[in-house]
Backbone as numpy.savetxt, mean C-alpha at the origin, in Angstrom:
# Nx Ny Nz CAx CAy CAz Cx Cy Cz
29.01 -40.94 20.48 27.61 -40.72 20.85 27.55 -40.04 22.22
26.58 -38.76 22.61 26.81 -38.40 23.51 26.23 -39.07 24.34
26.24 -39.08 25.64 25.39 -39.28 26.86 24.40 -39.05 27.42
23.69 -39.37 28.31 22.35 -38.74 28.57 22.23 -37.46 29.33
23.24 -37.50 29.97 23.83 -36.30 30.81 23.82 -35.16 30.09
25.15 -35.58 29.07 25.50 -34.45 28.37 24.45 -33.91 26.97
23.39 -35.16 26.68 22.47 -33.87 25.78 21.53 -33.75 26.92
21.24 -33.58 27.96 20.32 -33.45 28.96 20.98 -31.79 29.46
22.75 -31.61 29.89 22.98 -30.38 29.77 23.13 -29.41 28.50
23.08 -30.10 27.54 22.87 -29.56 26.06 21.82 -28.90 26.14
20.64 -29.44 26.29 19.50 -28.90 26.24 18.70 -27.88 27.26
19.46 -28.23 28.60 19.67 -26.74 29.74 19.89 -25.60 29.32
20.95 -25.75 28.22 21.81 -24.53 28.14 21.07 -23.62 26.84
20.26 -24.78 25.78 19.50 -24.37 24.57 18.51 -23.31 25.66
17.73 -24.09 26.26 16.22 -23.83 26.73 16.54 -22.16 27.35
17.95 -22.42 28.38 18.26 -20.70 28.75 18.75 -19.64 27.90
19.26 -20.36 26.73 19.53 -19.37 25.52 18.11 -18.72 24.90
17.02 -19.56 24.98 15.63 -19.33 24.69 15.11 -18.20 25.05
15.49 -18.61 26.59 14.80 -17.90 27.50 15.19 -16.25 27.78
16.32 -16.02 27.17 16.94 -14.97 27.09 17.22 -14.32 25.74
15.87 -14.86 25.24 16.07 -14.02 23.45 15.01 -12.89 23.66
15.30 -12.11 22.55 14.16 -10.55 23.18 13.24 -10.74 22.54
13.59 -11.45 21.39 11.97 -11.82 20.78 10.85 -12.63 21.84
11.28 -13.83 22.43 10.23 -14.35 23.30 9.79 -13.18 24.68
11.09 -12.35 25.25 10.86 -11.11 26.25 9.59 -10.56 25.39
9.82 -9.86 24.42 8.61 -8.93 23.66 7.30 -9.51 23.67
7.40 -10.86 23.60 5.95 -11.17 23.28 5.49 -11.34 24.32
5.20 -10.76 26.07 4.61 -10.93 27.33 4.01 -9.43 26.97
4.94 -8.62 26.28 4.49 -7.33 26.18 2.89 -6.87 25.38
2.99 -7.99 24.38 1.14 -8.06 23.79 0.39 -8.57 24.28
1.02 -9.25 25.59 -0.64 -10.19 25.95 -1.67 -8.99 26.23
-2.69 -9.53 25.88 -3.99 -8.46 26.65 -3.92 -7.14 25.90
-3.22 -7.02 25.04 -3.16 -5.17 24.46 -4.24 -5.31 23.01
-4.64 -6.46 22.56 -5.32 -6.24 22.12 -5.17 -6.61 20.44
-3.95 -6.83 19.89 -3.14 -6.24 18.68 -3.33 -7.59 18.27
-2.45 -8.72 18.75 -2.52 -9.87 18.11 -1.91 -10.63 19.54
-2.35 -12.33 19.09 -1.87 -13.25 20.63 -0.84 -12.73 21.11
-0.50 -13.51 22.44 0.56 -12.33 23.42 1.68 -13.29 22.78
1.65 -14.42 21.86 3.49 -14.74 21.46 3.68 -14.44 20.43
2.76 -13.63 19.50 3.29 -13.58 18.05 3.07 -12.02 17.99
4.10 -11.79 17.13 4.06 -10.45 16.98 4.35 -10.02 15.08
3.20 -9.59 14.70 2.48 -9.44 13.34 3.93 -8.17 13.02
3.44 -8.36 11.69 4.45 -7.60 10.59 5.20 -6.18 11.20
4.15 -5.60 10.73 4.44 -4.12 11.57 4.71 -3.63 12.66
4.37 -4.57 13.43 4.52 -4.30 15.09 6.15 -4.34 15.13
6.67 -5.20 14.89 8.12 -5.38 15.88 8.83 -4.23 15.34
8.32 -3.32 14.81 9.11 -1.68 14.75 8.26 -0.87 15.47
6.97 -0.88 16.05 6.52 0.22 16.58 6.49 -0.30 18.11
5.86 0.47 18.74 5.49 0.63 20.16 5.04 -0.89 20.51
5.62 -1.01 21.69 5.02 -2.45 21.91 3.79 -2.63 23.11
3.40 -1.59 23.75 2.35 -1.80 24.40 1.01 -0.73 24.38
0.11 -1.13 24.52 -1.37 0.33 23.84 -1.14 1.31 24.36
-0.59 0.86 25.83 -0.99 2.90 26.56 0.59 3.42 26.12
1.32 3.10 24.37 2.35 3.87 24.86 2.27 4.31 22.96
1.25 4.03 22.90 1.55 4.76 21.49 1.18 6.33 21.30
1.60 6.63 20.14 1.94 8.40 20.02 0.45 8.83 19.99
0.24 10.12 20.61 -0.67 10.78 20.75 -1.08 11.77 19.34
0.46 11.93 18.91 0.43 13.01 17.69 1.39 12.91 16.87
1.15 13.05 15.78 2.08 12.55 14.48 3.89 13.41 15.19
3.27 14.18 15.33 5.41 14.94 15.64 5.85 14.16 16.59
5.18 13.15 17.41 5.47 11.87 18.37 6.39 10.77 17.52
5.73 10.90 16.46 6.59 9.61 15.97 8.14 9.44 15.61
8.51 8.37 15.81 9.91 7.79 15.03 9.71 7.91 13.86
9.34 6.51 13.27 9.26 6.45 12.10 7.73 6.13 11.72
7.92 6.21 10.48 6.28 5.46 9.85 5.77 4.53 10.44
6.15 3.50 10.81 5.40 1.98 11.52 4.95 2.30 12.99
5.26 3.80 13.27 4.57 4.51 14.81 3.04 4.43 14.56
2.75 5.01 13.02 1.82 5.48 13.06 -0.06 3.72 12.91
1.12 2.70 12.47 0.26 1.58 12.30 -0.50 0.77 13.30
-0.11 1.16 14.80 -0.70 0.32 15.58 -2.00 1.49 16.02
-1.42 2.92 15.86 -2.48 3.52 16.31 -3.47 3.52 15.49
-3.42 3.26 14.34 -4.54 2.90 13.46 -5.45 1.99 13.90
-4.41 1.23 14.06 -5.43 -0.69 14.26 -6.65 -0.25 15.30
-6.26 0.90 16.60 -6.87 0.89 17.85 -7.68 2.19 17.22
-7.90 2.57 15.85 -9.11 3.73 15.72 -10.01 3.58 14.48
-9.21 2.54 13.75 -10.03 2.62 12.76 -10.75 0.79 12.37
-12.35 0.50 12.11 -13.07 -0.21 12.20 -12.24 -1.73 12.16
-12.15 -2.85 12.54 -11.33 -3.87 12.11 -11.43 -4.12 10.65
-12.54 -4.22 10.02 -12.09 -4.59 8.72 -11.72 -3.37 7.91
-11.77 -2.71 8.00 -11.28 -1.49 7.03 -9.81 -1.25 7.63
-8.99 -1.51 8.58 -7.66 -2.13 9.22 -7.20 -2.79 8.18
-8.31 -4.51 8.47 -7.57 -5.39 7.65 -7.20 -4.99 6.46
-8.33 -4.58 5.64 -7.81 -4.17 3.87 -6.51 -3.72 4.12
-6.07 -2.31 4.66 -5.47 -1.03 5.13 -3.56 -1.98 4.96
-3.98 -3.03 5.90 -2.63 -4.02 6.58 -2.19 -5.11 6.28
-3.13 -5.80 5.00 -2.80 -7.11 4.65 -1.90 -7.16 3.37
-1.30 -7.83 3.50 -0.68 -8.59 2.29 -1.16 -9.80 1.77
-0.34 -10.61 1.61 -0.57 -11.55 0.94 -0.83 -12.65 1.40
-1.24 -14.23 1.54 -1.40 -15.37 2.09 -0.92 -14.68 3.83
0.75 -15.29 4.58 0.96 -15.02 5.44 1.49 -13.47 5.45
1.33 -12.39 5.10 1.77 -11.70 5.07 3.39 -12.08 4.28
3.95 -13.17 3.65 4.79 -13.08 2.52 5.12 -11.80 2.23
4.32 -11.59 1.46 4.95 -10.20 0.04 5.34 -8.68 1.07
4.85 -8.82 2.19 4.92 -7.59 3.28 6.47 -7.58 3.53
6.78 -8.91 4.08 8.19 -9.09 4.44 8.94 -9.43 3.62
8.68 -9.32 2.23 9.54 -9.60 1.33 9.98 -8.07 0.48
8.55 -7.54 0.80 9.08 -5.72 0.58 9.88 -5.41 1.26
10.02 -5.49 2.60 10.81 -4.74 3.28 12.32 -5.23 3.77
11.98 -6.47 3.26 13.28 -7.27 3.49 14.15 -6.85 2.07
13.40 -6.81 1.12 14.03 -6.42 -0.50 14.52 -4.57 -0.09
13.89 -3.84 0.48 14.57 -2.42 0.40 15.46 -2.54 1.89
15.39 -3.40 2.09 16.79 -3.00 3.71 18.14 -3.53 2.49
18.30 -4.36 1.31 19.29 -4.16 0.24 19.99 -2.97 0.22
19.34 -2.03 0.17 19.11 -0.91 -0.70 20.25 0.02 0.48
20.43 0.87 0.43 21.08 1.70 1.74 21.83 2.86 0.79
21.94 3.81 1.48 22.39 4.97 1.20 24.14 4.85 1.26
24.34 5.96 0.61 25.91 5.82 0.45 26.46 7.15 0.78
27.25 7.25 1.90 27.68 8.74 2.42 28.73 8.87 1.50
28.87 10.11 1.61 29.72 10.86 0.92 30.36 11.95 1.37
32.19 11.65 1.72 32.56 12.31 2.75 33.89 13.25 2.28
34.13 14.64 3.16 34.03 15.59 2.78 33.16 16.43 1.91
32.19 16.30 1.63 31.40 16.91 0.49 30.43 17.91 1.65
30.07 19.15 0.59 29.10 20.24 1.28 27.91 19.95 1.15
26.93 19.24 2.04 25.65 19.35 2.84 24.76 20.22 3.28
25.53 21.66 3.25 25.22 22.95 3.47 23.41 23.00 2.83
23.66 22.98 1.53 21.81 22.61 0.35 22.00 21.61 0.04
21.23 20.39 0.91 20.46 19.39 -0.13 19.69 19.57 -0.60
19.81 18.98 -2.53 18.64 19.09 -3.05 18.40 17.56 -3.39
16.50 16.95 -2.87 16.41 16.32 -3.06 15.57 15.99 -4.29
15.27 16.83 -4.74 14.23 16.96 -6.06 14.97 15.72 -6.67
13.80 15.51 -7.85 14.00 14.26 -8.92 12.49 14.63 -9.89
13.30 14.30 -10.93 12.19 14.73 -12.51 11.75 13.11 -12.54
10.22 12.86 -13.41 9.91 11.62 -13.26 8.85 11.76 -14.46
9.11 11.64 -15.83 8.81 11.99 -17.03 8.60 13.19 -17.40
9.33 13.90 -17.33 9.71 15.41 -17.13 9.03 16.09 -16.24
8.54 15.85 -15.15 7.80 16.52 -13.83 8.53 16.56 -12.72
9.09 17.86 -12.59 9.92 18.07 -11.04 9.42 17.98 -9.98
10.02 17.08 -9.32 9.30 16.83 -7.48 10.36 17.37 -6.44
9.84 17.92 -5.65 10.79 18.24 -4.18 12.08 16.62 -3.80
11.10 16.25 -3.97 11.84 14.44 -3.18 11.50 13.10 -4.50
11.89 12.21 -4.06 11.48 10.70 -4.68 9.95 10.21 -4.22
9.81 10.93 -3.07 8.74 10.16 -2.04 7.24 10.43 -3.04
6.72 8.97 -3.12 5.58 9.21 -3.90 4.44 8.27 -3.06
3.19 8.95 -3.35 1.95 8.53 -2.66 1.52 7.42 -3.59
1.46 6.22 -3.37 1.22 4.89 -4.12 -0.22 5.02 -4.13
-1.28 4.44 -5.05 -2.65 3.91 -5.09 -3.05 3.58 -3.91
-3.79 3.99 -3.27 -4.69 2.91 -1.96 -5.77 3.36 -2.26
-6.87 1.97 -2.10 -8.39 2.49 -2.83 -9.08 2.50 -2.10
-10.31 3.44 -1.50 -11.56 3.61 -0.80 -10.63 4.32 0.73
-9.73 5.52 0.15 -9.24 5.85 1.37 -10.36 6.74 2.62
-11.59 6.63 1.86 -12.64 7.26 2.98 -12.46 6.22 4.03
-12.50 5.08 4.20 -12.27 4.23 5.37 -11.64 4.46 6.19
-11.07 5.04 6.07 -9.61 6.33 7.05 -10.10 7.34 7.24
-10.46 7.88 6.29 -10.78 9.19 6.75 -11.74 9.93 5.99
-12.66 10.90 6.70 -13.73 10.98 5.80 -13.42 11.80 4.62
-12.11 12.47 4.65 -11.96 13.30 3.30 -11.32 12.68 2.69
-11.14 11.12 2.48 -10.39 10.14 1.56 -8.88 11.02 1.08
-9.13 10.62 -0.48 -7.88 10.79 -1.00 -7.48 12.79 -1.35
-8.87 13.26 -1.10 -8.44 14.78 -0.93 -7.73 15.18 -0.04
-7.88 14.56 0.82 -6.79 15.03 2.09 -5.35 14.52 1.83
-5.29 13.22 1.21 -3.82 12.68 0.01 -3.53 13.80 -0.29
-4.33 14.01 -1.13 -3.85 15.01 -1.81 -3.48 16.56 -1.89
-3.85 17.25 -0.66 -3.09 18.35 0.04 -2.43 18.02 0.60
-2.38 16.76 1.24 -0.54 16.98 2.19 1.00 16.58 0.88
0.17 15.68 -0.28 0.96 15.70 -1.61 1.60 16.98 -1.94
0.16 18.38 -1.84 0.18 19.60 -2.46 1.67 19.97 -1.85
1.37 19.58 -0.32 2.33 20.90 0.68 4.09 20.09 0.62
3.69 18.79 0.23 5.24 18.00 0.23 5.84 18.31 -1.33
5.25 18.29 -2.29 5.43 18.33 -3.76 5.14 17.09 -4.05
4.72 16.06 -3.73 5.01 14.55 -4.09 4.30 14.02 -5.12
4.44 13.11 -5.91 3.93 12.98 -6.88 2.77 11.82 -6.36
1.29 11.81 -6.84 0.23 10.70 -6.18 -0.02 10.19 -7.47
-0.70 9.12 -6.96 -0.93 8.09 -7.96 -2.58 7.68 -7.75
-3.68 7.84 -7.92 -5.16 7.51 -7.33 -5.34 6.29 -8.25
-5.90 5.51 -7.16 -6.18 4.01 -7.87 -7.78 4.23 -8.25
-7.76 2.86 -8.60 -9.36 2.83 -9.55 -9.99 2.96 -8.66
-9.82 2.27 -7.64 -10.76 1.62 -6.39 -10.82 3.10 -5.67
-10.55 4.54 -5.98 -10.98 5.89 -5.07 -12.06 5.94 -4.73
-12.23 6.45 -3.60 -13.52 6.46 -3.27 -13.94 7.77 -3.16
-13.65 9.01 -3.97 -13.79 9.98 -4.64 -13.37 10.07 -6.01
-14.02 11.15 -6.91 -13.61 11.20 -8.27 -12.25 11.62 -8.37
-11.64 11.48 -10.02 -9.98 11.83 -10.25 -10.53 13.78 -10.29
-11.43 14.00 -10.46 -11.49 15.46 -10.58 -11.29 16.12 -9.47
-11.91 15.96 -8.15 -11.64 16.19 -7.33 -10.32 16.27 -6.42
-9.82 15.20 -6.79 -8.38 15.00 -6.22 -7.55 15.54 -6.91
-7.17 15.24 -8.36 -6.72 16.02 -9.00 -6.56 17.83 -8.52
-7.69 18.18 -8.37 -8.05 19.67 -8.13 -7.40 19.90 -6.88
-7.38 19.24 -6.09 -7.02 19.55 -4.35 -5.07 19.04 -4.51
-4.83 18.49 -5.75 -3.35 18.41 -5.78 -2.58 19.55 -6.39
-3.60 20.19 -7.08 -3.04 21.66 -7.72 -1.92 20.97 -8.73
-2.16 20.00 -9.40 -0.79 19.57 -10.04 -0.71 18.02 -10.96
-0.79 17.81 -11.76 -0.87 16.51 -12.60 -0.91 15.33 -11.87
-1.50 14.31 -11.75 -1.76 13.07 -10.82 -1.57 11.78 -11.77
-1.14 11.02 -11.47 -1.26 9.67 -12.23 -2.48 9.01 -12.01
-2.87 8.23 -13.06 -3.88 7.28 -12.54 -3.70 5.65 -12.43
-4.12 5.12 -11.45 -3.80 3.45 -11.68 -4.79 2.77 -12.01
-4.86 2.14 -13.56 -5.30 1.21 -13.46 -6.03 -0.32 -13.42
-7.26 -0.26 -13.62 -7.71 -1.69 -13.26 -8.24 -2.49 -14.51
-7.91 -2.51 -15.37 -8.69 -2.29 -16.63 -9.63 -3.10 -16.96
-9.77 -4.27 -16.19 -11.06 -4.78 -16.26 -11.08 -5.99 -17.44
-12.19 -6.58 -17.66 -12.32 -7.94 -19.30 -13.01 -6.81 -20.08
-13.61 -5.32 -19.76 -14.39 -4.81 -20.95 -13.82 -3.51 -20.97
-13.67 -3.47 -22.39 -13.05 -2.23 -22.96 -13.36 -1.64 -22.85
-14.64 -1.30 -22.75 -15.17 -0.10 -22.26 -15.07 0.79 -21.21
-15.49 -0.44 -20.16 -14.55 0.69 -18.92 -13.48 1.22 -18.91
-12.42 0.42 -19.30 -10.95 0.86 -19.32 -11.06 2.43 -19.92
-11.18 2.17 -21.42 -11.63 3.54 -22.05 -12.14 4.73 -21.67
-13.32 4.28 -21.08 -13.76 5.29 -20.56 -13.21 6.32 -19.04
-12.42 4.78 -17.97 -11.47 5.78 -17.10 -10.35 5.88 -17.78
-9.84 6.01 -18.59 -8.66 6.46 -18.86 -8.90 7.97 -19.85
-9.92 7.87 -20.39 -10.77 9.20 -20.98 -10.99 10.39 -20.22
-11.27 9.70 -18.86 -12.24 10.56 -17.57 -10.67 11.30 -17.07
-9.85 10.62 -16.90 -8.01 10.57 -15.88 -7.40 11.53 -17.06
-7.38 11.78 -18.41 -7.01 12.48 -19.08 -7.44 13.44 -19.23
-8.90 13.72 -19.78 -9.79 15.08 -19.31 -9.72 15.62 -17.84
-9.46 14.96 -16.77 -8.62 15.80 -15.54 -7.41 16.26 -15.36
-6.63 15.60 -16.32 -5.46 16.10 -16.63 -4.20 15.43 -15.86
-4.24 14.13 -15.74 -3.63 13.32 -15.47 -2.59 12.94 -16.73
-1.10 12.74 -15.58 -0.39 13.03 -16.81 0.35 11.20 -17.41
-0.03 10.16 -16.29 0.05 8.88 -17.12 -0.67 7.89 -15.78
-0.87 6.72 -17.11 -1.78 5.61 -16.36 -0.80 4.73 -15.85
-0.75 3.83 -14.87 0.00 3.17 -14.18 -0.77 2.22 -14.45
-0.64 0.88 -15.36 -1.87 0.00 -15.37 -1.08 -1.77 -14.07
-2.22 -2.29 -13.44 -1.82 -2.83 -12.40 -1.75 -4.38 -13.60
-1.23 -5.52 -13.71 -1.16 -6.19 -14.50 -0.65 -7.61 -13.45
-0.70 -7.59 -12.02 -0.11 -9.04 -11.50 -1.75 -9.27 -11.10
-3.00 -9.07 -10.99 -4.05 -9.69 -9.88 -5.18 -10.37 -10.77
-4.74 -10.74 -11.77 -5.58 -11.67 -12.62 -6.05 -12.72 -11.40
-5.29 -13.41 -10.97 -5.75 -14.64 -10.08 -6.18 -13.48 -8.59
-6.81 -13.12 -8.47 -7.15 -12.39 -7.31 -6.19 -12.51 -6.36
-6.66 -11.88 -5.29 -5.29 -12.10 -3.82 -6.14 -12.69 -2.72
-5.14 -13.41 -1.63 -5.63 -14.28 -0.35 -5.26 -12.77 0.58
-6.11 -12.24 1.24 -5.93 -11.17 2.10 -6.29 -11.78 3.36
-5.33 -12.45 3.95 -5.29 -13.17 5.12 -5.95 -12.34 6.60
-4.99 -11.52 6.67 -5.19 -10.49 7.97 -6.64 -9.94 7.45
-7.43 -9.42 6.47 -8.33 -8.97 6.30 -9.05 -10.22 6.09
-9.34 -11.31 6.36 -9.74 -12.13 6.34 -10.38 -12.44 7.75
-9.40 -12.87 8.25 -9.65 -12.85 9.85 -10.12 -11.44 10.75
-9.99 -10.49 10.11 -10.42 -9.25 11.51 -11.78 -9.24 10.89
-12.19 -9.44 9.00 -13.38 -8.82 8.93 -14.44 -9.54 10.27
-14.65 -11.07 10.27 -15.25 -11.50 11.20 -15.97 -10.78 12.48
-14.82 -9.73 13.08 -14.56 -9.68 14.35 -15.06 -7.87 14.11
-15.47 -7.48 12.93 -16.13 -5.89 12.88 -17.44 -6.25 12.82
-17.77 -5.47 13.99 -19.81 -5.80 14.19 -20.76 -4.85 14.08
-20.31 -4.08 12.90 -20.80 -2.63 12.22 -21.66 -3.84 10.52
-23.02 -2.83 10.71 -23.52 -3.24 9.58 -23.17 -2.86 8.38
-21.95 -3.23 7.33 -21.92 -2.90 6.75 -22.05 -2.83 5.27
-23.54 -3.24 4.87 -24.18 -3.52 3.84 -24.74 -2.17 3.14
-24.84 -1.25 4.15 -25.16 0.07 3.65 -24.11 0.63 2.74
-22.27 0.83 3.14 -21.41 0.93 2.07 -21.29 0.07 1.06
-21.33 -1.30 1.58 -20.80 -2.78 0.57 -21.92 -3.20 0.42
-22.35 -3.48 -1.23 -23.23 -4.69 -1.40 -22.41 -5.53 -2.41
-22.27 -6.57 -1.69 -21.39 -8.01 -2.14 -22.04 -8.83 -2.33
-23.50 -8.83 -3.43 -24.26 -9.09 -4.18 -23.72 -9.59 -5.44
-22.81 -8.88 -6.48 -22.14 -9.67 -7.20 -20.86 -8.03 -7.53
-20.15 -8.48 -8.29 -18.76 -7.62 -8.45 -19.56 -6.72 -9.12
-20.26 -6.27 -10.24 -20.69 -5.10 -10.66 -22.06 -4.31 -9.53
-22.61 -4.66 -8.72 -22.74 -3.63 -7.71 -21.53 -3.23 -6.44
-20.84 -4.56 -6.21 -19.86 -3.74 -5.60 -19.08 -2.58 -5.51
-18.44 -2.88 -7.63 -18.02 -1.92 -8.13 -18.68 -0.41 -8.35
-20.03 -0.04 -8.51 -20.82 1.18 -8.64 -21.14 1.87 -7.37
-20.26 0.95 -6.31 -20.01 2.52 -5.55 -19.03 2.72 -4.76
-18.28 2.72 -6.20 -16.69 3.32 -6.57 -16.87 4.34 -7.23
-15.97 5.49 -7.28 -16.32 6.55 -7.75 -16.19 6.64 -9.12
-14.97 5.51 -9.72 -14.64 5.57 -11.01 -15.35 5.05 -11.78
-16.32 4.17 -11.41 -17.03 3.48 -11.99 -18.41 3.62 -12.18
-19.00 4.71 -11.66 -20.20 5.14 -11.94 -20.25 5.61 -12.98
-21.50 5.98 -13.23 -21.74 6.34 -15.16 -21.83 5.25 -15.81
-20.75 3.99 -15.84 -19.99 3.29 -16.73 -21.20 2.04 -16.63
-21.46 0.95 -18.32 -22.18 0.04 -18.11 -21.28 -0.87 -17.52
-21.91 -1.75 -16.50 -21.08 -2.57 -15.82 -21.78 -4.18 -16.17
-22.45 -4.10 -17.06 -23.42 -5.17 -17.38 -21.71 -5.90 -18.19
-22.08 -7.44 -17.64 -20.45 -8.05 -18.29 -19.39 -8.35 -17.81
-19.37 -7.13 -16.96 -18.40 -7.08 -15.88 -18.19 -8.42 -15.26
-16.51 -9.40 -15.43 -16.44 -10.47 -14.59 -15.10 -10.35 -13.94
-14.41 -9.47 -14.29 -12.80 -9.35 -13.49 -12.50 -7.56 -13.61
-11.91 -7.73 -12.33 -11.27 -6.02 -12.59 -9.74 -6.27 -13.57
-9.55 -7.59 -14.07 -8.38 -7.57 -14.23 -8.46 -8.21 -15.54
-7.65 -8.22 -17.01 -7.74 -8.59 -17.92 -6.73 -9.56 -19.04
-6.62 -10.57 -19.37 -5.58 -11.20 -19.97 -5.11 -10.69 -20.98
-6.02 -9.67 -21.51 -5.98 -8.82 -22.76 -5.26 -7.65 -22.93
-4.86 -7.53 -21.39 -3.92 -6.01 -20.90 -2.99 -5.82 -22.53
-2.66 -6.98 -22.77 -1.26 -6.34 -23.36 -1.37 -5.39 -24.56
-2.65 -6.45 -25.49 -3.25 -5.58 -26.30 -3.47 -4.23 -26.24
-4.66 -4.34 -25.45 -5.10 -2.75 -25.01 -4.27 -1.67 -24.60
-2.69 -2.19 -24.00 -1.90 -1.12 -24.20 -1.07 -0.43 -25.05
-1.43 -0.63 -25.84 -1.51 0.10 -27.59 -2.21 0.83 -27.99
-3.30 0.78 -27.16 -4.59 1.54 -27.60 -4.91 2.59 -26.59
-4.80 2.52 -25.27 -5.29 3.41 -24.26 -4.30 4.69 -24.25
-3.47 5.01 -24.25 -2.79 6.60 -24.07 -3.55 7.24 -25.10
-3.82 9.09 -24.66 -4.32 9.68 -25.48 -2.86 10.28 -25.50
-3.22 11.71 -26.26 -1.75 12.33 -26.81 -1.29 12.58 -25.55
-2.12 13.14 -24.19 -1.39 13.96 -23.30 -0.71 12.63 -22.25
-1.39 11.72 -22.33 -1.29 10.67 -21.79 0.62 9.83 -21.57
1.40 9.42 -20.73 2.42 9.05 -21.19 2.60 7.40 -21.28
3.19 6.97 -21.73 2.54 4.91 -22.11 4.61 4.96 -22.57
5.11 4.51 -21.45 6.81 4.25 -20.90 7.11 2.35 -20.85
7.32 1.72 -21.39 7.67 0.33 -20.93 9.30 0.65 -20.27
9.22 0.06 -18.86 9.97 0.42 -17.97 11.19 -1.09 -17.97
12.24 -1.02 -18.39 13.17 -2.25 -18.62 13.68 -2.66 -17.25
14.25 -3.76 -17.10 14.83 -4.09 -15.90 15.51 -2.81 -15.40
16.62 -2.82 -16.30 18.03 -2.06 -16.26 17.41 -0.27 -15.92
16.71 0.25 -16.92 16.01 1.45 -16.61 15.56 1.59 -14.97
14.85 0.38 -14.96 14.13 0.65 -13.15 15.46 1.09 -12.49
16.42 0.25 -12.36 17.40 0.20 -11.29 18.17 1.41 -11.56
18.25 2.28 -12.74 19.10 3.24 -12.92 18.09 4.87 -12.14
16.52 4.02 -11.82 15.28 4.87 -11.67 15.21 4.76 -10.16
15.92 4.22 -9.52 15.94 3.79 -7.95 15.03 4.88 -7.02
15.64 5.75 -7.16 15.16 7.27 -6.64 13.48 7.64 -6.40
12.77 7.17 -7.65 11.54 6.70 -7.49 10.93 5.51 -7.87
11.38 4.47 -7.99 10.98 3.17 -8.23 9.92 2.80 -7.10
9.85 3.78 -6.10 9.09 3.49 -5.26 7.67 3.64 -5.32
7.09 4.46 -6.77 6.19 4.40 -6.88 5.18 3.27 -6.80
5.93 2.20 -7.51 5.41 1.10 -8.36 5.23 -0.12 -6.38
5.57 0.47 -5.31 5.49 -0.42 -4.58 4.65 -1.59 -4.09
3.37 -0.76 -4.59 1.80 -1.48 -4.57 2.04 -2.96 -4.53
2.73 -2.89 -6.23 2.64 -4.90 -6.91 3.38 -5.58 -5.54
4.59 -5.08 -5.52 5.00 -5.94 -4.49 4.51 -6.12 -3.31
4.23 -5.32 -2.47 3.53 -5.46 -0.99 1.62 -6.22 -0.66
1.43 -6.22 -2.01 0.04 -7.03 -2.38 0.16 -7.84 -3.21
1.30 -8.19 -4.25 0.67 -9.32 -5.22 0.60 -10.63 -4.91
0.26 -11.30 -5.53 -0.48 -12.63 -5.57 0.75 -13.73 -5.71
């Protein structure tokens, strides 16, 4: 049994090991900046910039992608942030994305000529420059006022393949048009057939070349971080949102106008499985994707990132 001494210097030596970890150093660096309390440091942060007056002025500033997340937080409304940044309960599924692709790592290959990389990759017979694909994010006007058209020219100028979710807050025609190039659609299919039908009717007559249907948010999601900032946005915003009941919410969505919404009780349906027998038209592509297939599909499996970084 030890002594009192000796767990008394036991615990000297813990407390200065403490005191000299960079994680507790980092967190003096948020007090007062605004982001989150000065000892905790939220998802995204512990890769970007750690104090306000030092984030990038201009995208060719950045390192990497997670440069560009704090300058968000400091321009765009808090709750349209939160949606933008949340995951799941504690942010879970955030750090479980990114903890699941640090697996993943590239494999050099030595002596070999580097001289032309080609990074292209076909993805149901559609050639892309790269793997890199623009996932669903819905009501991207909250960002920016040219929403997902502006997606969709920097898609144009990369080659990348986009994906527009239900929740756009412009039509698939439009975007479509500004991609110069076949678009996927994601989506939501709802308890009534009708809607489904009818956007997947609308996504084909634009010339969308397959539906991505979302199938984990039956039980809705806990959007924690968007939980807590909406509070703290003191913009009236009843003029965009009326959260009156889910079918006016939904009608001013772009996909969903026209459509009867009388009925309407879930964007999400137990019935999916059925109905996917029925929804592809001819031009349409309807792929059941196997374990083994994904992993041989690595290259762009990244499409599908959505489920994981939001599901339930």
């Amino acid at each position: 049994m030890p002594s009192f001494a000796d767990r008394a210097a036991s615990r000297r030596k813990f407390l200065q090991f403490l005191a000299g970890s960079p994680l507790l150093a980092a967190g003096g660096a948020f007090a007062g900046e605004g982001f989150t309390p000065g000892s905790k440091l939220s998802d995204p942060l512990m890769w970007a910039p750690m104090r306000a007056d030092q984030l990038i002025k201009s995208p060719k500033e950045a390192v990497n992608v997670f440069d560009f997340e704090p300058v968000c937080r400091q321009n765009v409304p808090p709750a349209h942030f939160g949606y933008m940044a949340s995951g799941i309960d504690d942010e879970v599924t955030l750090r479980a994305n990114r903890e699941g692709f640090l697996k993943f790592q590239l494999r050099p290959r030595r002596l070999v000529d580097v001289s032309k990389v080609d990074m292209s990759t076909e993805i149901l017979g559609v050639k892309y420059a790269s793997p890199i694909v623009l996932a669903p994010v819905g009501g991207q006007r909250s960002f920016h006022d040219e929403g997902e058209v502006a997606s969709a020219r920097a898609a144009k100028v990369g080659n990348h393949l986009q994906i527009l979710s239900t929740a756009t807050s412009l039509g698939v025609e439009d975007v479509s048009s500004a991609r110069g190039q076949p678009i996927w659609y994601q989506l939501y299919a709802t308890n009534k057939w009708e809607v489904a039908e009818t956007m997947v009717k609308r996504a084909e007559k634009a010339g969308c070349y397959a539906v991505a249907v979302t199938v984990d948010r039956s039980g809705g999601r806990n959007q924690e971080t968007l939980f807590r900032l909406r509070p703290t946005d003191t913009r009236d915003c009843s003029g965009c949102h009326d959260r009156s009941s889910l079918q006016s919410s939904m009608r001013t969505r772009a996909m969903y106008q026209g459509i009867d919404l009388s009925g309407l009780t879930n964007t999400q349906s137990s019935r999916i499985k059925t109905w996917m027998h029925c929804l592809p038209g001819p031009r349409l592509k309807a792929r059941k994707i196997t374990t083994e297939a994904a992993y041989s599909f690595l290259g762009w499996i990244c499409c599908c990132c959505w489920t994981t970084g939001r599901a339930s």
